[in-house]
GUBA-565945 format. One record per residue (C-alpha): x, y, z. Coordinates in pm, 1 decimal. Layout:
<zapas>
<east->X | north->Y | up->Z>
...
</zapas>
This chain:
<zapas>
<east->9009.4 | north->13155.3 | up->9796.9>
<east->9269.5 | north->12922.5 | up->9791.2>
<east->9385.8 | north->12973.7 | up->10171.4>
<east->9011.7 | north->12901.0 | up->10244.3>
<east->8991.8 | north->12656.6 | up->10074.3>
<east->9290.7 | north->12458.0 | up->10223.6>
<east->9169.1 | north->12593.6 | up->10556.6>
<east->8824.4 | north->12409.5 | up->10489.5>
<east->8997.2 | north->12062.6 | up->10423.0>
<east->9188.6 | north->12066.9 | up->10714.4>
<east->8879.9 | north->12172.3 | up->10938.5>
<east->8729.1 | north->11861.7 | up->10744.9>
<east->9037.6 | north->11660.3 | up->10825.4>
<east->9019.3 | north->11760.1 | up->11203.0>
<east->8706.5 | north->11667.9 | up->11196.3>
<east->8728.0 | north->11346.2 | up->11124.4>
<east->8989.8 | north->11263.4 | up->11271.5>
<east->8779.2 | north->11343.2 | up->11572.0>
<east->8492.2 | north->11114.9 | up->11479.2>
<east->8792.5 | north->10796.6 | up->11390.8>
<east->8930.7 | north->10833.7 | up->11761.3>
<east->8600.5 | north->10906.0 | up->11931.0>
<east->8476.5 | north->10531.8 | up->11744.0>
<east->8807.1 | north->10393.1 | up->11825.0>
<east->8746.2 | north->10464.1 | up->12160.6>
<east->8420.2 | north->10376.9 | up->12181.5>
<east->8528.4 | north->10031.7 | up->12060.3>
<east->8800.2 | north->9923.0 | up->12284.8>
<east->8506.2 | north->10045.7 | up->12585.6>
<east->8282.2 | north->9790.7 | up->12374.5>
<east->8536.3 | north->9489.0 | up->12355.6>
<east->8597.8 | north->9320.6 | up->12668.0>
<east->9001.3 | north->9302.5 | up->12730.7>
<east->9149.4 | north->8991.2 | up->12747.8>
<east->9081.3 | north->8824.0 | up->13098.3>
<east->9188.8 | north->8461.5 | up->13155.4>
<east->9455.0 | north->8315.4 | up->12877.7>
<east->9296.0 | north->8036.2 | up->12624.5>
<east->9351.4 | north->7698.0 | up->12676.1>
<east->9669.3 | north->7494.8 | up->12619.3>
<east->9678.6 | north->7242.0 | up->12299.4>
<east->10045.0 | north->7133.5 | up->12335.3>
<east->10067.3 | north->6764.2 | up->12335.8>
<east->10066.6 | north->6439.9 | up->12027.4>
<east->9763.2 | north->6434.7 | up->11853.3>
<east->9712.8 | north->6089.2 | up->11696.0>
<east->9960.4 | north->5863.5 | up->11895.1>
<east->9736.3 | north->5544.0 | up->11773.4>
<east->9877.8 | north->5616.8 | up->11374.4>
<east->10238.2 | north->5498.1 | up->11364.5>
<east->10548.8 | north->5685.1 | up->11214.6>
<east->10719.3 | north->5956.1 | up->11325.6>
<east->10490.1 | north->6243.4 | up->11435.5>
<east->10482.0 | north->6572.6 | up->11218.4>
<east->10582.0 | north->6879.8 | up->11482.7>
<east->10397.6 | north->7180.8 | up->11396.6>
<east->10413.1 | north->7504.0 | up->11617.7>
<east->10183.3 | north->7732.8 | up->11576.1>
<east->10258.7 | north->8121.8 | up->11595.3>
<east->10118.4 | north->8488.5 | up->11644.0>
<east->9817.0 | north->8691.2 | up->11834.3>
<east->9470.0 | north->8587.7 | up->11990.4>
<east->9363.8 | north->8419.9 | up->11643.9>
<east->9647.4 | north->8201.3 | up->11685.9>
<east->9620.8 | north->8097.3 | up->12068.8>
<east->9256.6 | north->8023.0 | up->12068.2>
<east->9126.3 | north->8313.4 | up->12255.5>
<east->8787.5 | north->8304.0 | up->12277.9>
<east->8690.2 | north->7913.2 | up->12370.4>
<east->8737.3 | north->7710.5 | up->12674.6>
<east->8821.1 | north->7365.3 | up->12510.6>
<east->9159.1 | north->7297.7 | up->12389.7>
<east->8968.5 | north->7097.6 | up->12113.1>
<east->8861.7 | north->7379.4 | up->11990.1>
<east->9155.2 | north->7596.8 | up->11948.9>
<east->9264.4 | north->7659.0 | up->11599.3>
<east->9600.3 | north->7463.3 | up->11706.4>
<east->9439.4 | north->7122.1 | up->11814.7>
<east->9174.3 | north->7148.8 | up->11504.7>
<east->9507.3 | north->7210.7 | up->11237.3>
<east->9653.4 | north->6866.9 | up->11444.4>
<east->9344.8 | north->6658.1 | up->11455.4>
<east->9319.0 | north->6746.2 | up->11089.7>
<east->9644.6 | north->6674.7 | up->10997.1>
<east->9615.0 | north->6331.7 | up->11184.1>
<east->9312.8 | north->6224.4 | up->10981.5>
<east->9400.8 | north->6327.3 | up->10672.7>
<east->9812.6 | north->6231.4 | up->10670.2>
<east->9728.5 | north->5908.0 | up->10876.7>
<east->10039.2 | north->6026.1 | up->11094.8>
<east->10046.8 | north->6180.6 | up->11448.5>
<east->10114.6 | north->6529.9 | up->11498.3>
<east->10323.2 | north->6685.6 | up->11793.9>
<east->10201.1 | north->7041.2 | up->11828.2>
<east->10369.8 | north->7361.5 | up->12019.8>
<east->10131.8 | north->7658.0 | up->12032.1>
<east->10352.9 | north->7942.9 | up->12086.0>
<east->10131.3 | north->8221.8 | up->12008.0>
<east->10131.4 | north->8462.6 | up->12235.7>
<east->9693.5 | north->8680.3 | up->12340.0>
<east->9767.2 | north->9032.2 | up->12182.3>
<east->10066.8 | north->9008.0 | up->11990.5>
<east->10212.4 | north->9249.3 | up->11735.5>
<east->10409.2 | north->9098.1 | up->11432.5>
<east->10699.1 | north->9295.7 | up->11605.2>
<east->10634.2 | north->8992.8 | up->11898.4>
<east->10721.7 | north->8656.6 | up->11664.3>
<east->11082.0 | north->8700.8 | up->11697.2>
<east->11076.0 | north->8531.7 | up->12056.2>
<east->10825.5 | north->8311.0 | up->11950.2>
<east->11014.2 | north->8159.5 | up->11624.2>
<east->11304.1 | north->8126.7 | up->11826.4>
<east->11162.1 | north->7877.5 | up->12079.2>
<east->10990.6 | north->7751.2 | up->11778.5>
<east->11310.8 | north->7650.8 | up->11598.0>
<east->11381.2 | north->7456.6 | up->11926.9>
<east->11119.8 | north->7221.6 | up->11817.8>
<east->11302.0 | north->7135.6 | up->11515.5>
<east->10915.8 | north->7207.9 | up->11324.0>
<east->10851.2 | north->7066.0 | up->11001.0>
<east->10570.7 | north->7362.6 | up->10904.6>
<east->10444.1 | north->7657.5 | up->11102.5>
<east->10136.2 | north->7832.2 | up->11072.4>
<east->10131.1 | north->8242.2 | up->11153.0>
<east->9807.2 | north->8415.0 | up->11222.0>
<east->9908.9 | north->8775.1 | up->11261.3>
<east->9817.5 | north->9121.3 | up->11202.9>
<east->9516.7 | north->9231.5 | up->11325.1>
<east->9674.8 | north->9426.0 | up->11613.6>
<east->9910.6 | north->9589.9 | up->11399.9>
<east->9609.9 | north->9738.6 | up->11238.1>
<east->9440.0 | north->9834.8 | up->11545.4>
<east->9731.2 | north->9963.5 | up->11698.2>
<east->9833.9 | north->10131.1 | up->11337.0>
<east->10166.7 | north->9996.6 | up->11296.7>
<east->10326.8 | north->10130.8 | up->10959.8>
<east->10223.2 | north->9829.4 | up->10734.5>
<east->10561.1 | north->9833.5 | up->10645.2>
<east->10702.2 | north->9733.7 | up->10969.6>
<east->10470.4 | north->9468.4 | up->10986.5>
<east->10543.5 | north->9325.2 | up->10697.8>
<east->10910.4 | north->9341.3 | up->10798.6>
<east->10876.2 | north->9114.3 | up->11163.0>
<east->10690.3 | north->8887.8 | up->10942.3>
<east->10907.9 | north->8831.4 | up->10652.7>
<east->11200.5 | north->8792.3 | up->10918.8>
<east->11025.1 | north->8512.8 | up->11095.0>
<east->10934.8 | north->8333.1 | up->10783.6>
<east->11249.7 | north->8348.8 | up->10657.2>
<east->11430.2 | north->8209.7 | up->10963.2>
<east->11169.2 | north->7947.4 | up->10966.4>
<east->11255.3 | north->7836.1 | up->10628.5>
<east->11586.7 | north->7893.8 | up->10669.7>
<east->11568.5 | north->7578.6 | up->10918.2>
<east->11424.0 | north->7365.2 | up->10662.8>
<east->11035.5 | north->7433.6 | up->10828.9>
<east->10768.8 | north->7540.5 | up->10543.8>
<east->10538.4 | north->7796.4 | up->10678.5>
<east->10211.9 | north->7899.7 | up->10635.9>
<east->10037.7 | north->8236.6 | up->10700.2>
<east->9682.8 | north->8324.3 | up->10752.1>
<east->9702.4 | north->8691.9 | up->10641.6>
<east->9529.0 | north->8983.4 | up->10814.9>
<east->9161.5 | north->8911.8 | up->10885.2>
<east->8903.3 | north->9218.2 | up->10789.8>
<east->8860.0 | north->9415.1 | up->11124.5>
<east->8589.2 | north->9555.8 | up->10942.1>
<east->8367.9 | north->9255.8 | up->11010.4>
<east->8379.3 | north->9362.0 | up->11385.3>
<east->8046.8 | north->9453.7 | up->11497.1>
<east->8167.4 | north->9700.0 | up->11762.7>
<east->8340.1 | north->9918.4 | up->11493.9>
<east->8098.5 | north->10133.0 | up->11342.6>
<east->8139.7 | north->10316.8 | up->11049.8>
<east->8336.8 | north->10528.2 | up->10897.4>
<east->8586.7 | north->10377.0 | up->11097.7>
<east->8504.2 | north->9999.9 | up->10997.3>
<east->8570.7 | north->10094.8 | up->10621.8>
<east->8928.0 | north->10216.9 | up->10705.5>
<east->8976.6 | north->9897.6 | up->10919.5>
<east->8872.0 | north->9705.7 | up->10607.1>
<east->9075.8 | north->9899.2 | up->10370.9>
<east->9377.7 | north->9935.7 | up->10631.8>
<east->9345.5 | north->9509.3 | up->10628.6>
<east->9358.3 | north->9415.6 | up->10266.0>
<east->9613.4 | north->9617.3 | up->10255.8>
<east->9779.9 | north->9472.0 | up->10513.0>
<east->9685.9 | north->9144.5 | up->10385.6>
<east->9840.4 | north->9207.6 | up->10066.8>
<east->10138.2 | north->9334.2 | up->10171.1>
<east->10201.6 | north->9013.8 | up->10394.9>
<east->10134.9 | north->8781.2 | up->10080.4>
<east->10395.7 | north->8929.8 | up->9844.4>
<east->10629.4 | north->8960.5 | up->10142.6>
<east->10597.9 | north->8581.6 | up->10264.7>
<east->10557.1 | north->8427.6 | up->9914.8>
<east->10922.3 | north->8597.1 | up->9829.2>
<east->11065.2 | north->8426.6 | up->10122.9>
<east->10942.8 | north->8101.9 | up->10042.5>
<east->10594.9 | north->8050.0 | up->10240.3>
<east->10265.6 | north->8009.2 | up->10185.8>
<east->9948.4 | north->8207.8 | up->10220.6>
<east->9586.7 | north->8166.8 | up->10279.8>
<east->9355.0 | north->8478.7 | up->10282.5>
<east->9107.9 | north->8465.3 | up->10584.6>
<east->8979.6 | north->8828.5 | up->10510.4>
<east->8626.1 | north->8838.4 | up->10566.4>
<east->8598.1 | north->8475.2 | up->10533.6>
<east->8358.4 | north->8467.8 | up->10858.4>
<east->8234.7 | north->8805.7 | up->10771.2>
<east->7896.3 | north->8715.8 | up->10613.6>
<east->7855.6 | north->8425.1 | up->10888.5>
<east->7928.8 | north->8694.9 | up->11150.5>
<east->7668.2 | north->8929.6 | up->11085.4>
<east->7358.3 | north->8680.1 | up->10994.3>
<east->7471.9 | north->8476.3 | up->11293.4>
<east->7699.7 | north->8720.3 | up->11569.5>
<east->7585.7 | north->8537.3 | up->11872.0>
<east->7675.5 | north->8199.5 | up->11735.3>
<east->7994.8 | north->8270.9 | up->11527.8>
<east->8132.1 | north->8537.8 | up->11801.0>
<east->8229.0 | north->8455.0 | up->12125.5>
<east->8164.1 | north->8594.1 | up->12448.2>
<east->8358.2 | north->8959.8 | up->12347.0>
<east->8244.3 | north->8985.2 | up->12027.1>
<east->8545.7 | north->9033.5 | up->11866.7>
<east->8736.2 | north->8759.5 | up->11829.4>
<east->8595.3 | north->8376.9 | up->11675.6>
<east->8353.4 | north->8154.3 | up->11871.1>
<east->8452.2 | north->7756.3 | up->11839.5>
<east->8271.7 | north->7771.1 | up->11489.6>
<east->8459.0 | north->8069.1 | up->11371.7>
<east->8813.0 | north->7918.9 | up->11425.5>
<east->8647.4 | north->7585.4 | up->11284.5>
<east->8595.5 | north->7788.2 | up->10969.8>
<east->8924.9 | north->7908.9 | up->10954.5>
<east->9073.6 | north->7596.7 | up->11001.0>
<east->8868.8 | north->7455.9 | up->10731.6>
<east->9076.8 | north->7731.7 | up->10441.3>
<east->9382.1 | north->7656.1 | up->10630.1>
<east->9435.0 | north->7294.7 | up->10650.6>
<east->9435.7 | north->7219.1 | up->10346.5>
<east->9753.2 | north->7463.3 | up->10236.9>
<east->9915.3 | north->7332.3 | up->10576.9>
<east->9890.2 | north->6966.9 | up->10392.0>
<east->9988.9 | north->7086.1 | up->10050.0>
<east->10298.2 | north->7259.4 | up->10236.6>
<east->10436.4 | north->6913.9 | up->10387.1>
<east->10424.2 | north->6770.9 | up->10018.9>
<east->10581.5 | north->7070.6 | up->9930.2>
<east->10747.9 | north->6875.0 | up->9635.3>
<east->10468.3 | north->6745.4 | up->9469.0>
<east->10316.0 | north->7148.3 | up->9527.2>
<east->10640.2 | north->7343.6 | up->9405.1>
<east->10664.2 | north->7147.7 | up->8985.3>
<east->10655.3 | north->7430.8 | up->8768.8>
<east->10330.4 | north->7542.0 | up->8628.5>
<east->10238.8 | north->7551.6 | up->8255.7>
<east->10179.9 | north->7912.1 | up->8136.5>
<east->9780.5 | north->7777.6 | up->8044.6>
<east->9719.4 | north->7762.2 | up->8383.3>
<east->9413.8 | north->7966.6 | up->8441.8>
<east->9541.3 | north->8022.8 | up->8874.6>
<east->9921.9 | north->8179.5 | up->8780.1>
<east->9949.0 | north->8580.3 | up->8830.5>
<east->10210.7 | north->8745.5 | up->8905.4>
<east->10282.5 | north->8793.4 | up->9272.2>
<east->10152.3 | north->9178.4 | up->9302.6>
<east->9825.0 | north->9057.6 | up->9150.4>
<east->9781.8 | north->8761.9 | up->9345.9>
<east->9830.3 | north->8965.7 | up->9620.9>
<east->9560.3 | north->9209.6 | up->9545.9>
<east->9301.5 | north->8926.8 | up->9426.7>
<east->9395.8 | north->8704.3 | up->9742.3>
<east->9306.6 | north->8994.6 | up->9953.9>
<east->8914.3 | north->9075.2 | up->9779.4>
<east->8914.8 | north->8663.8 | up->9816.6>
<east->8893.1 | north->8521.4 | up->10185.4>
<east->8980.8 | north->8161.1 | up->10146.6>
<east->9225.8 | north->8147.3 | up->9897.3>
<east->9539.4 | north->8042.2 | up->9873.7>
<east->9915.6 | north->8205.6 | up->9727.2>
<east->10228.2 | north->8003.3 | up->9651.6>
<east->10532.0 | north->8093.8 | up->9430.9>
<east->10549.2 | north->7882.2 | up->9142.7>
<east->10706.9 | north->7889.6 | up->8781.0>
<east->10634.2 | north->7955.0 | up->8415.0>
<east->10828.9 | north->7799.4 | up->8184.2>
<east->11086.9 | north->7720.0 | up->8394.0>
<east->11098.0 | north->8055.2 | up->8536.5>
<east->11042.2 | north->8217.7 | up->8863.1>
<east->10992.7 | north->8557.6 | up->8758.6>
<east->10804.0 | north->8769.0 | up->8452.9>
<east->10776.6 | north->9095.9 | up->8327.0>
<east->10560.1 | north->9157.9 | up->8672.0>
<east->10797.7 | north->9012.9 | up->8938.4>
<east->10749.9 | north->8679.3 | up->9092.1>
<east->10476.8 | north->8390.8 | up->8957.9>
<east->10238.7 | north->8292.9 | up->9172.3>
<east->9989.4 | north->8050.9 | up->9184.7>
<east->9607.3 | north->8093.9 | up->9320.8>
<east->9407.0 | north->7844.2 | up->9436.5>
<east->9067.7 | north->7813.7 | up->9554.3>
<east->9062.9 | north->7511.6 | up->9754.3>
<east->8772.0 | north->7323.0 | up->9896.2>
<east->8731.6 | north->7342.1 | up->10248.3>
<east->8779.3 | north->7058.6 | up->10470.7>
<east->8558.6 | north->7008.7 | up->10747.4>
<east->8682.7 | north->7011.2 | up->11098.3>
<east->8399.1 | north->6966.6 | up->11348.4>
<east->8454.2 | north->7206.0 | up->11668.5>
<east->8241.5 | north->6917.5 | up->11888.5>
<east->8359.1 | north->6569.4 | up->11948.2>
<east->8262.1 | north->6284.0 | up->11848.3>
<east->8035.2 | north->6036.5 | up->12042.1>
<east->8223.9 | north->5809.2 | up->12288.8>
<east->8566.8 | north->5851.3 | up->12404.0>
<east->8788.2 | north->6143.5 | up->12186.8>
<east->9023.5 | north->5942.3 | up->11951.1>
<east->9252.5 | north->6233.6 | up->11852.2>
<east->9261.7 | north->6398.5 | up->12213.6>
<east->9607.6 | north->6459.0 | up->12227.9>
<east->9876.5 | north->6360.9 | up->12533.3>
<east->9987.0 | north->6653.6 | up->12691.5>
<east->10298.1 | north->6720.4 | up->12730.4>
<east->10445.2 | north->6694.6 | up->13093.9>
<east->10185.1 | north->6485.9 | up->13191.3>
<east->10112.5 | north->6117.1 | up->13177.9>
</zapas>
C-alpha cells in the first residue's frame, strides 16, 4: 500500500508539473517579447531650482527602464526626478542604468557604472525575472545584497522596490499564478531582510497595481499586458518617492525609535507583513538604543501616503523636462 501510495503522489506530481510548464508556456506565447528598448530619461531634471543637483541612478529589469511607454516622462526614472525636484526644491541629475530583462545576477555591471556617477541614492526594481526564470531565491537575494552593499559602501543610500506579484499577470492562469504569487512574496521577503541588513531601504510594490489591473487591464497594462502602462509606473512611483525622499534625509529617518512605537517589528516580521502589504515601507531602526532584539534586527514599518505624480504634462511648455545629456 505504501509503494502505491508513493507511486500515486508522484503520478500527481508529474502531473502537475505538466500542467505548470504547459501554462508557462502558454504564457511566454501570450506576452509579446520585448521589441524596441524604452525611452531614455538621462538628463537634469529641474535646472530652474538652484543648488547642486541630487544624482540618482536608477537600477534593474523592465520595471526599472520604463518598458512599456513611449515618453521618457513617463518612465518610472523621470517621474522619481520630477518628483524629487518638486518636492526637495533642488534639481536632480538622473542615470537610468537599468538594463529590459535583467536578472538580479545582471546589477553588478550596472552598480559599477553607477558608482561612476558618484550617486547620492539609488533605486533597484528587481526580481520579477528571477521568478519567472526560477532562480534559487537565494541567489537572488545574494546579487542584490552585493549591489546594495557596494552602493552604500560609497556613501549612496539605496532604495529597493521588492519583487512585484507575477500573480497579477493576466496571461498566467491558474494554478500557476498562485505559485507566481507565493514564489514573489517570498521573494519579496527575502529581498527586505537581505537589503535592510545592509543598510537600504525597502518599499513593497507586491500587488500594489493588482486590484487596478484587473478592474481596469486595458488602461493600467500596456500594449503586452504584462508589464505597467504610464499609469501603472505612475502608481508605483507614487509608494516609492516618498522613501526615496526620506532616504536623502536619512538622518532625520535613522533617530532611534521608542519601543511604543506601534510600526517597529523585528526584521523577519517586517519582512513577512511588508510582503501581504504592497505599498509599504521597511527601514532598520533602533529600540532603546539598540539595533537588535531577541528576533534579530528592528525594523520600522511605515505606511506612507502616496504622493501623486501625474504621468501627463502639464498645460503649456514642460517645466521639469529635463536636459539631456549630450545634447544642447
Amino acid at each position: 500500500m505504501a509503494a502505491i501510495g508513493t507511486g500515486a503522489t508522484a503520478a500527481a506530481a508529474a502531473a502537475t508539473g505538466g500542467v505548470l510548464l504547459g501554462q508557462a508556456r502558454q504564457a511566454r506565447r501570450t506576452i509579446p517579447m520585448a521589441e524596441a528598448p524604452p525611452p531614455r530619461c538621462d538628463g537634469v531634471y529641474g535646472a530652474k531650482f538652484p543648488g547642486r543637483p541630487v544624482t540618482m541612478v536608477v537600477l534593474g529589469d523592465s520595471s526599472a527602464a520604463g518598458y512599456g511607454v513611449h515618453r521618457r516622462r513617463e518612465t518610472p526614472g523621470a517621474l522619481l526626478a520630477t518628483g524629487l525636484t518638486r518636492r526637495l526644491h533642488r534639481p536632480v541629475r538622473l542615470h537610468r542604468f537599468a538594463v529590459v530583462g535583467s536578472l538580479s545576477a545582471g546589477l553588478k555591471p550596472q552598480v559599477e557604472s553607477a558608482l561612476e556617477c558618484e550617486p547620492d541614492v539609488a533605486v533597484i526594481l528587481i526580481g520579477g525575472n528571477d521568478v519567472t526564470n526560477r532562480t534559487p531565491p537565494g541567489l537572488a537575494v545574494r546579487y542584490l545584497v552585493d549591489a546594495v552593499r557596494a552602493l552604500r559602501a560609497a556613501g549612496c543610500e539605496v532604495v529597493v522596490g521588492t519583487c512585484p506579484d507575477l500573480g497579477a499577470i493576466q496571461p498566467i492562469q491558474p494554478p500557476l499564478r498562485w505559485l507566481a504569487r507565493r514564489w514573489s512574496r517570498q521573494l519579496a521577503a527575502a529581498q527586505t531582510v537581505a537589503v535592510v541588513e545592509a543598510g537600504g531601504w525597502t518599499v513593497s510594490l507586491g500587488d500594489l497595481l493588482g486590484p487596478r489591473f484587473a478592474a481596469e487591464p486595458t488602461r493600467m497594462f500596456a500594449w503586452d499586458r504584462f508589464h505597467p502602462s504610464a499609469e501603472g509606473y505612475a502608481m508605483a512611483v507614487a509608494a516609492l518617492l516618498p522613501t526615496v525622499i526620506s532616504a536623502l534625509g536619512a538622518g532625520a529617518e535613522r533617530r532611534p525609535a521608542p519601543a511604543a512605537v506601534g510600526g517597529v517589528r523585528s526584521l523577519p516580521k517586517a519582512a513577512q507583513e511588508a510582503a501581504r502589504h504592497a505599498g509599504t515601507e521597511v527601514s532598520g531602526t533602533q529600540v532603546r538604543g539598540r539595533d537588535r532584539g531577541p528576533a534579530g534586527r528592528w525594523a520600522q514599518l511605515r505606511r506612507r501616503a502616496f504622493f501623486g505624480v501625474g504621468a501627463e504634462p502639464q498645460s503649456g511648455p514642460p517645466t521639469d523636462s529635463p536636459t539631456l545629456e549630450g545634447t544642447s
